[in-house]
Structure formats: C-alpha cells, structure tokens
VMD Tcl script that builds the backbone (N, CA, C; Angstrom):
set m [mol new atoms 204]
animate dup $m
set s [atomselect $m all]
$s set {name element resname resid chain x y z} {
  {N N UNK 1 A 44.845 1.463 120.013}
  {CA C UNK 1 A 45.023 2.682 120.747}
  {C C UNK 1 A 44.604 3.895 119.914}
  {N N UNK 2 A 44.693 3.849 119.034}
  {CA C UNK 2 A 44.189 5.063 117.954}
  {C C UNK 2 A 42.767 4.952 117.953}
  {N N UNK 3 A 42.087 4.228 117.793}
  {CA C UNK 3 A 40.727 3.946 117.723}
  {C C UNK 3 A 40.297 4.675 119.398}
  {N N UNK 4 A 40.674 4.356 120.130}
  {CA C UNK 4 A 40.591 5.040 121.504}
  {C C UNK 4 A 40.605 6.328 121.709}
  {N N UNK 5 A 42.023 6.901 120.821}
  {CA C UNK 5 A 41.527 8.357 120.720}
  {C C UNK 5 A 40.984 8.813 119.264}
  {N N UNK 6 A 39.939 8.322 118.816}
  {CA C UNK 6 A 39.562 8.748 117.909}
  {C C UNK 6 A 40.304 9.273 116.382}
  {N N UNK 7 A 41.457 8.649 116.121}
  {CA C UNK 7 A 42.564 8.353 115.550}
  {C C UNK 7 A 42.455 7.808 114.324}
  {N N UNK 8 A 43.349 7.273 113.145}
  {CA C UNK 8 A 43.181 6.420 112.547}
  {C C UNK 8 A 44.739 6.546 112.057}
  {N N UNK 9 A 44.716 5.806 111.171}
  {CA C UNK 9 A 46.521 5.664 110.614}
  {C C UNK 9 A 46.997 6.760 109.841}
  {N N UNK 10 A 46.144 7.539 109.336}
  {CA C UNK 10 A 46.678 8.725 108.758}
  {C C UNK 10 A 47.467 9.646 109.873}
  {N N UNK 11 A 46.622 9.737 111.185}
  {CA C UNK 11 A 47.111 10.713 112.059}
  {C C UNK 11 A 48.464 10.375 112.397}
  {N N UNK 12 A 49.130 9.103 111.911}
  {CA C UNK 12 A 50.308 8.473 113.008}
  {C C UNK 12 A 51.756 9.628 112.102}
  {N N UNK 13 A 52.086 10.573 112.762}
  {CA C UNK 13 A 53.068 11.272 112.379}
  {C C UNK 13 A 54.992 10.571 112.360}
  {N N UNK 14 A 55.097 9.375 113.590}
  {CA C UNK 14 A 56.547 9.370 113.819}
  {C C UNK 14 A 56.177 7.766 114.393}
  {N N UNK 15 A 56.993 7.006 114.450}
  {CA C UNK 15 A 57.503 5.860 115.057}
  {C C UNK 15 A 58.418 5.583 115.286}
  {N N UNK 16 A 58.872 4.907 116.253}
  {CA C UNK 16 A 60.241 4.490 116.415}
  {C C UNK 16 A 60.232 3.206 116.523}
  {N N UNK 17 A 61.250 2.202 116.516}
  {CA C UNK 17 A 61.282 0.660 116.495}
  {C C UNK 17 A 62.395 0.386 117.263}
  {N N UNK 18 A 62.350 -0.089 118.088}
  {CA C UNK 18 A 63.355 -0.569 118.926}
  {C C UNK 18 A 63.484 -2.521 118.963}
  {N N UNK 19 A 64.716 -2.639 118.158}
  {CA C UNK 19 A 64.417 -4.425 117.786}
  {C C UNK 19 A 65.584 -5.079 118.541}
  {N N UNK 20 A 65.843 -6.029 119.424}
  {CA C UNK 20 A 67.233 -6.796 119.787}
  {C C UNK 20 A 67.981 -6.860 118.551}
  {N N UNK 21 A 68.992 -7.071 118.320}
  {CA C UNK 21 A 70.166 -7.430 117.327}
  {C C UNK 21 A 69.914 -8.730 116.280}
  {N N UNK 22 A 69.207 -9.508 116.996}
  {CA C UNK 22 A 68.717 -10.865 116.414}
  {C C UNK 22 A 67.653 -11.071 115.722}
  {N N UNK 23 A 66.817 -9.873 115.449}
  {CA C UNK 23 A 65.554 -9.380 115.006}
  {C C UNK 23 A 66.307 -9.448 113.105}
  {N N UNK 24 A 64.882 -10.112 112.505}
  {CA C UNK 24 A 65.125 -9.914 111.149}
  {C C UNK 24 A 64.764 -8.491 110.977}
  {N N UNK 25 A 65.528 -7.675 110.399}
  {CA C UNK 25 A 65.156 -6.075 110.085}
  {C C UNK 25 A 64.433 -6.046 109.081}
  {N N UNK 26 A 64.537 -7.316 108.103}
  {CA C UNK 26 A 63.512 -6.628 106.751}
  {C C UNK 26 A 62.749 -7.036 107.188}
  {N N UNK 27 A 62.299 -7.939 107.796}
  {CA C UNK 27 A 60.883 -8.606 108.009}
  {C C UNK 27 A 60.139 -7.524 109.398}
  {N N UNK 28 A 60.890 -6.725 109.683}
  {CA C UNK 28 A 60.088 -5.764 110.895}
  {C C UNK 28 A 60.136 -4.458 110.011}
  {N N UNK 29 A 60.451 -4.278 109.246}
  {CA C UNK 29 A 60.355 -2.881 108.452}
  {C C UNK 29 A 59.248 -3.091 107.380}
  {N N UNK 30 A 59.313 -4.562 106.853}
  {CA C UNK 30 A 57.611 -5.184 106.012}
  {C C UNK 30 A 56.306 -5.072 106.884}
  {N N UNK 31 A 56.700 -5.796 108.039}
  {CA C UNK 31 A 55.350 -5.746 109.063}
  {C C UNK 31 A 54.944 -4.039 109.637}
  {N N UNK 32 A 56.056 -3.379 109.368}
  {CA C UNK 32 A 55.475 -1.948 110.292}
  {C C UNK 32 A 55.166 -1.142 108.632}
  {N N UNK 33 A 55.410 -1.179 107.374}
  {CA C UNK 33 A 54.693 -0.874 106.050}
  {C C UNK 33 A 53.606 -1.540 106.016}
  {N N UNK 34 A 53.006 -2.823 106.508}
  {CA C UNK 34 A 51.767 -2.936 105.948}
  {C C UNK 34 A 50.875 -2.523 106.890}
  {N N UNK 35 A 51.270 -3.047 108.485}
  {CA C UNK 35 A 50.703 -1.916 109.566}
  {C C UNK 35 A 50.291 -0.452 109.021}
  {N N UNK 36 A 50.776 -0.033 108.031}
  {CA C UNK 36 A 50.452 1.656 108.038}
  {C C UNK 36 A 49.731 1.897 106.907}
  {N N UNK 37 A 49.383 0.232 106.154}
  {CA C UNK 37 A 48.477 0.509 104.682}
  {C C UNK 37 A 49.176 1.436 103.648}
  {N N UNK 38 A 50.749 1.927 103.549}
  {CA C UNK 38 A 51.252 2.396 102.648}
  {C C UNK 38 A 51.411 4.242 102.841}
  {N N UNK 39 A 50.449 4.494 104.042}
  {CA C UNK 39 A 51.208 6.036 104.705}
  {C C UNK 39 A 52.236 5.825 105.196}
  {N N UNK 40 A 53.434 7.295 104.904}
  {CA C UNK 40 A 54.212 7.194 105.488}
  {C C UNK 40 A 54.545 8.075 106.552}
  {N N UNK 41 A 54.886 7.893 107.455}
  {CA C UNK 41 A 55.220 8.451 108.579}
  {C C UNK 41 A 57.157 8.446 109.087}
  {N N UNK 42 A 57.320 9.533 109.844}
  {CA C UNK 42 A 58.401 9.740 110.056}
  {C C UNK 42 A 59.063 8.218 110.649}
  {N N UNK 43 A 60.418 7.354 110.554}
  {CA C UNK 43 A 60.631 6.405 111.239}
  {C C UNK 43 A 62.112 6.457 111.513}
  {N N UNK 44 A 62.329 6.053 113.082}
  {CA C UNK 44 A 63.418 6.077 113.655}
  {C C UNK 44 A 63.749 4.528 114.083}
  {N N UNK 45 A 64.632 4.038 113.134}
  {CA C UNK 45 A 65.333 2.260 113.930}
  {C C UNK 45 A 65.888 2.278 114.746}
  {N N UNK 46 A 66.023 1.274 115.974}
  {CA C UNK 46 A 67.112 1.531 116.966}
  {C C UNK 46 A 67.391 -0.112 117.598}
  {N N UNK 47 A 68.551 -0.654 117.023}
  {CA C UNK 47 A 68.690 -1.716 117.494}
  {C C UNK 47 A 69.703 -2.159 118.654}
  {N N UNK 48 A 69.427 -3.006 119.642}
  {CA C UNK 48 A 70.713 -2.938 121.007}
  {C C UNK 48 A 70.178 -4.339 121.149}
  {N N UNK 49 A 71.204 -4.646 122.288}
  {CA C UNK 49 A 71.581 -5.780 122.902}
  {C C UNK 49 A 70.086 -6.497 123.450}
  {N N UNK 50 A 69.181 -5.397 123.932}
  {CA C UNK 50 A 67.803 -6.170 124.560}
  {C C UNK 50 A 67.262 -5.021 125.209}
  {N N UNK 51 A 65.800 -5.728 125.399}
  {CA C UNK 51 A 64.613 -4.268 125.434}
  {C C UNK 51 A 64.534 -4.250 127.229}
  {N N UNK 52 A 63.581 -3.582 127.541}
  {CA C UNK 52 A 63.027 -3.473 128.850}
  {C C UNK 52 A 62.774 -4.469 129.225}
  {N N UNK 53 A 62.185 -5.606 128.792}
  {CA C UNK 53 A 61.628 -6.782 129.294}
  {C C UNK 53 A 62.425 -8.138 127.721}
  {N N UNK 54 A 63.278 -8.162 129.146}
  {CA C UNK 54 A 63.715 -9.714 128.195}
  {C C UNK 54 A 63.299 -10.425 127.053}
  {N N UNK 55 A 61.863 -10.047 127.195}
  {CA C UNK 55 A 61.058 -11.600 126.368}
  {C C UNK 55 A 60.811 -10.992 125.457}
  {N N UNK 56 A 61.159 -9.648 125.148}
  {CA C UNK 56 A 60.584 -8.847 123.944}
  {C C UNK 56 A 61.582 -9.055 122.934}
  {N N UNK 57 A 61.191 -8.753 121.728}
  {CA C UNK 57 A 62.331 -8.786 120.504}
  {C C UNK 57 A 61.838 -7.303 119.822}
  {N N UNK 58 A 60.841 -6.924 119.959}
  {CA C UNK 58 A 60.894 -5.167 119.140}
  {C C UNK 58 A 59.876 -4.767 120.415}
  {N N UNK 59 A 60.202 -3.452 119.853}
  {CA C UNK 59 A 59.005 -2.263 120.931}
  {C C UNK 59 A 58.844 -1.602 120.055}
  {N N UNK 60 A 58.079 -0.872 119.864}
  {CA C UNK 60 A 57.037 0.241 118.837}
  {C C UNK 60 A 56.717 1.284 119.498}
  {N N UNK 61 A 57.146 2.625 119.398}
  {CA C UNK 61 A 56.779 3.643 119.932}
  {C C UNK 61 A 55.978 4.435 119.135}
  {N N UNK 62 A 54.838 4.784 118.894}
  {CA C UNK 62 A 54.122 5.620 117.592}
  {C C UNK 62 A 53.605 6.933 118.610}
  {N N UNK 63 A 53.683 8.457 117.598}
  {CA C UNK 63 A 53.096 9.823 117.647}
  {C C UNK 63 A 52.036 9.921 116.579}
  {N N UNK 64 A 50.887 10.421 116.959}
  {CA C UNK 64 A 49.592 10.752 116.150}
  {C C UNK 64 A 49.452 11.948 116.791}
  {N N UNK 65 A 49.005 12.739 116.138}
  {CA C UNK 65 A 48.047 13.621 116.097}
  {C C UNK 65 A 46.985 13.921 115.961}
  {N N UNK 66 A 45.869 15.092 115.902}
  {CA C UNK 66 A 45.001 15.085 115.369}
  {C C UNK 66 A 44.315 17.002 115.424}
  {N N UNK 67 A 43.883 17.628 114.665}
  {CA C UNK 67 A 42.934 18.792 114.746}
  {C C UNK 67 A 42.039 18.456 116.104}
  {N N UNK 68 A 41.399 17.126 116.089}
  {CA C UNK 68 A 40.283 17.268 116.983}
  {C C UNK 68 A 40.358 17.418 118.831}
}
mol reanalyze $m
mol bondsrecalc $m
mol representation Tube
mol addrep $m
C-alpha cells in the first residue's frame, strides 16, 4: 500500500496493532521491527478478546505521510 501511494517506510509515522489475547506479543512486536527495517514510528498495542473477523489474530493499522 505505500508503494501505491508513492510511499516508502520512512513515511510510516504511527501504527497501531490490534492482537487477540492468545497472540505471542514478542513475536508480533519482532515481526512489526523488522517490517520497518529499524525506523521507528509512533506504536499503539491493543489487545481484546477478538478482532472484526474471527479468523484474524492481529490487525495493523499504519499512518504515513508524505511532502508530496
């Protein structure tokens, strides 16, 4: 989706993570650090009982920006 708007990982300002309860947290806080190649961006955790769609175990909400 960044590539779409002409984006790249620097622009990603904020994320949020939304994981079920049963979700390994370190292992989704490793996968969303190497996702970002070591920028950091603002991050909000939020863990509950279950997502929008059952079958999910995290959701990812990301904000980018850009000058252009």
């Amino acid at each position: 989706m960044l590539v779409a708007a002409s984006m790249t990982v620097p622009d990603v300002v904020s994320i949020a993570t939304y994981e079920v309860a049963n979700v390994d947290l370190d292992a989704a806080i490793l996968a969303k650090d190497s996702a970002l190649y070591g920028h950091r961006a603002a991050t909000t955790p939020l863990t509950g009982d279950h997502l929008g769609n059952p079958d999910w175990l995290v959701e990812i909400a990301v904000v980018a920006c850009s000058e252009a």
